[in-house]
Each structure stands twice: as C-alpha cells, then as structure tokens.
N, C-alpha and C positions, 0 to 999 in steps of 0.2 A: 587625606586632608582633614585636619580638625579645627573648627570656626567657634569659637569663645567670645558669645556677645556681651558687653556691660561689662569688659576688661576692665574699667579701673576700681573693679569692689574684687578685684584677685588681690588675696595678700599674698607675702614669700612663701610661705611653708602649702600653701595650696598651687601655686605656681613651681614650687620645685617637686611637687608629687607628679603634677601633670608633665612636666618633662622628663621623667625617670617614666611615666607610664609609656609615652610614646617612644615607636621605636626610630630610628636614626633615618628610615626612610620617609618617615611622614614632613608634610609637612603641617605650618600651626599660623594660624589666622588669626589674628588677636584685633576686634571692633570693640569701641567704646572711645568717649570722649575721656579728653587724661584733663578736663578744666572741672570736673566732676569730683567730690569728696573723695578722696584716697577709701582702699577697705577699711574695714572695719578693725580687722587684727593688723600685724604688722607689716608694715609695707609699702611702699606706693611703686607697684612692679610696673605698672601701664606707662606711670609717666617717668620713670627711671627706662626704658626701652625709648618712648618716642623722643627722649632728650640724647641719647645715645643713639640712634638712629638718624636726628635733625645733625649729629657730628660727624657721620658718615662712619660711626665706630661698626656698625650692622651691614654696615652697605649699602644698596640702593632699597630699603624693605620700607620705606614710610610716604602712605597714601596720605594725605590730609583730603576733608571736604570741608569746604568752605562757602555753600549755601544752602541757607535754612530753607526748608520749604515750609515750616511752621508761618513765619513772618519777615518782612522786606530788612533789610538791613539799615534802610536809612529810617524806618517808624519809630514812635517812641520805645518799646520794649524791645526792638533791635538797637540801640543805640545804649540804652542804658544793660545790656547785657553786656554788650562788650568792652562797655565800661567796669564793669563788677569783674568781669572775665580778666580784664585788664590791672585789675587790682589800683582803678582811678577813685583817690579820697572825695573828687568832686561826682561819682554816681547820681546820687541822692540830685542833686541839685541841678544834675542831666536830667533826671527824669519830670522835675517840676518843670523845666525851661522847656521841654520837649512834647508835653499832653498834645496830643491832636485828636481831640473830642473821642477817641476810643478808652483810651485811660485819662480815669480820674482820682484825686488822690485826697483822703480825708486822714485826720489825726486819730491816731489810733484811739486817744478816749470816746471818738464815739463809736468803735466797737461796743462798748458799755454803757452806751447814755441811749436813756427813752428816749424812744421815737427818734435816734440817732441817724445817723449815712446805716451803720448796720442793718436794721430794723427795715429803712426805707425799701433797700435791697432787697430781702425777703418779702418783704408784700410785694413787690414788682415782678421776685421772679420765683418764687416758690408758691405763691398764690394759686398760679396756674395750672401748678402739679397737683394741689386739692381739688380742682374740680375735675380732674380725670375719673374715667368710671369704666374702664377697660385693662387689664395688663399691659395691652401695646398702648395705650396711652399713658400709662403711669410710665414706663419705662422707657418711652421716647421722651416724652415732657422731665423726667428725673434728669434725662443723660444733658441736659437744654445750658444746665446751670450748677456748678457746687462752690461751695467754702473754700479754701485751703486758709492751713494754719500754720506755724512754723514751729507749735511746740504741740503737744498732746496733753499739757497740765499748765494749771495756773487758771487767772483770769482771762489769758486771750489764746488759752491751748483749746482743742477740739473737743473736751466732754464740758467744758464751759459753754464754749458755741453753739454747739447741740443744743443743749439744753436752756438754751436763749428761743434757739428754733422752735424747740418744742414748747416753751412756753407763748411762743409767738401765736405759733400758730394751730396747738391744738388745747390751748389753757384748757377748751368745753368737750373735748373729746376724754372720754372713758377707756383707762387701759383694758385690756381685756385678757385674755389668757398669755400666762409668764408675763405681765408685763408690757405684750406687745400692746399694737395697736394702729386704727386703719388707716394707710398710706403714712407708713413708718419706711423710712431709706435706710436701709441694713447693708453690712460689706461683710463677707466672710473674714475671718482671718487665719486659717487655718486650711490646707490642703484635705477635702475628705474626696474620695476618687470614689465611694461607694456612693456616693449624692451627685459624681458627676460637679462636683463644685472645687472651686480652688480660691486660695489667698486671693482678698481683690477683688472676687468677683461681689455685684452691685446688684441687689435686689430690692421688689420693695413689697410690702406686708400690704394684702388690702383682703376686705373685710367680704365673706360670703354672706346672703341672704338668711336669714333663721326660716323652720317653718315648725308651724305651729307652736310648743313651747321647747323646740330647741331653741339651746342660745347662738348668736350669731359666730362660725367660725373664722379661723383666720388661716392665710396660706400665703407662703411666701411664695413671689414669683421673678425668674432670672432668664434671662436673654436664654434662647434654646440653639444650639448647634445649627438648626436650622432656618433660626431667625426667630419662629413659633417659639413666643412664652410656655417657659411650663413650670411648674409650683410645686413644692413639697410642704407640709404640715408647719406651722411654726415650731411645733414641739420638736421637729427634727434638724431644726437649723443647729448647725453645728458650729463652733464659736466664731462669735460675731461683736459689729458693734454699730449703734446707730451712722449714719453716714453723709445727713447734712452737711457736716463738716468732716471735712480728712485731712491730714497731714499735705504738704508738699512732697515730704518724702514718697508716699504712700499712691499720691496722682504722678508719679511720674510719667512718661508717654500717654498719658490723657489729652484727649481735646476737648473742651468745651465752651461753647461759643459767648457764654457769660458767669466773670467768675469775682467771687470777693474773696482778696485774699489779705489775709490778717496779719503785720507782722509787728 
C-alpha cells in the first residue's frame, strides 16, 4: 500500500512515473483536497480522478470528508469558504453580512496607513513577544499570532510587511551581527538535515548577555524534537527569511489563534 498526502500538487508526468513504479499488486491511496490549486506543472490528476470517480467510471474508490475540525460550518469563515469553494460571485459580501465578532474586516489601504487597523494589530499582538526573555517564551508567545500575505512582493507582499513590523517595532533596536537582531522571527527555507532543520521551520533570534568587553551574541532558537528549545549560532542559519509576515501559501496546515491576513 502506497499513501500520497497533498494529492492535488501531483502533476501527469510525476503521477505517470508513480504508476509505472508500482507494481500491479499494490495498492495507491491518494489524500488531499481536489478544491486546492491544481500542481504546479501540468495537470490536475486529483481532481480529474475524484470527477471520474464521483461518475462511478473507478468504481466504488471515493471517500469524501466533509467536517472541518478547524471551524463549525455554519461561522463566519465556514460560510464564506464554501462560498469561494463554491465559486459564489457574492463571497465577499457573505463575509461582511456574516462577522460574528471573531472576524473583522478593514480596507486594505490601512495595511499602509499610520497608526492604521495594521499597526493596531501589531501593538496588540506582537508587543507581547518583545517582552519575552526565555526561548520557551519567545516561541510560545511567537506561535500566539502571524501575518499572512497573498503575495511575496509589492506594497502588501511579505518583505513589505515585515519590514513595517520591523519598523514598528524595533525602529531603536541595533542590528547586530549579519544583520540580525534580538527577537527577530526567522523561517528556514531551505531543507538542511545537518542542522536538523527543514523548509518552514520557525525560529526566533534572541540576544545573549555580553561579559566584559565581549559583544553581545546572538543564537537562533527552534522548537526541539523534544519540546526543549535548542539554538545554533546565527552565522549558521542556513537560508532564511524574516517571518513576521509569511505567505498563505507557506502557513498552510498552520493554526494560530490570532491572525491578520493581508489581501
């Protein structure tokens, strides 16, 4: 038996390898939701199977689930999900008639304006990551709250954001070595298996004590296998990027109990 999660980022030419690799006895579990962006390369094998499947051309092979344990179906972002799912032109205008004081919804220009709905957000809920003074506080109070963005460039893409963040909130803070600097939220991007670190994974930079006329150093620290924080040098952070703000794409299976997302 072979189980392929996140089926519908299979294109043809990686779906027809994988059938030519298995042999005739196995059999092929294929999970993912087919309402999810087709692959990337050519294709859309997931939901070309579960449309052939829903016609009985496969046989009896298609499970559907149909409850979210994320959120109720009848709340606001259950409602207007299945609306967007639904390919309903009036979405948008579900979601305003729908706020039940957990979402709230502001115009994108004050992502950009002083002292805007953006701004507020961040004093509210990144404030209280600066005054951690522990790894396990910084990385509990980090995981509390993020960004998400829909693009990675522009004025309301993620290095934009960021660096709103950082002007927010460390204008009087001093970078310090490469650049970093203390209680900086970093995201690998990059698989390095020699650090024990993978794409996605979320740490955050905070500052040791200096003594005497050392200068003060810095060390990144990342959730540990065992729960215990453990840190490696910033000079050895392997490619990264600030992580205030991150993609949509990028928080996919994320939970976070307060979030502003930019679209």
């Amino acid at each position: 038996l072979v189980i392929v999660d996140e089926a519908s980022m299979i294109d043809l030419p990686l779906m027809a390898k994988l059938l030519e690799a298995l042999p005739e006895t196995c059999r092929l579990m294929l999970v993912g939701d087919r309402h999810q962006l087709a692959s990337v390369e050519p294709g859309n094998v997931f939901g070309d199977l579960c449309d052939a499947a829903r016609q009985k051309k496969l046989g009896d092979c298609l499970a559907v689930l149909t409850e979210s344990r994320r959120f109720p179906a009848d709340s606001a972002i259950g409602r207007v999900s299945a609306a967007i799912r639904d390919g309903d032109p009036n979405a948008w205008d579900l979601l305003l008639a729908n706020r039940d004081g957990i979402l709230s919804v502001a115009e994108s220009r004050e992502a950009l304006r002083a002292e805007g709905a953006l701004d507020r957000w961040i004093d509210t809920h990144y404030r209280a990551f600066l005054e951690t003074r522990t790894p396990d506080e910084a990385l509990a109070r980090a995981g509390q709250c993020r960004i998400l963005c829909a693009l990675r460039k522009g004025p309301l893409g993620i290095h934009q954001i960021n660096r709103r963040v950082e002007q927010r909130l460390f204008k009087a803070r001093k970078r310090l070595a490469g650049g970093f600097y203390d209680h900086q939220l970093v995201m690998v991007t990059v698989n390095t298996p020699a650090l024990d670190l993978d794409n996605g994974d979320v740490g955050v930079v905070l500052e040791t004590k200096s003594y005497g006329n050392t200068p003060p150093r810095l060390r990144a620290w990342f959730p540990g296998r065992d729960g215990t924080p453990r840190s490696i040098p910033v000079n050895l952070l392997p490619d990264h990027e600030t992580a205030f703000a991150r993609t949509i794409h990028k928080s996919q299976g994320s939970e976070f109990p307060y979030l502003a997302i930019v679209l």
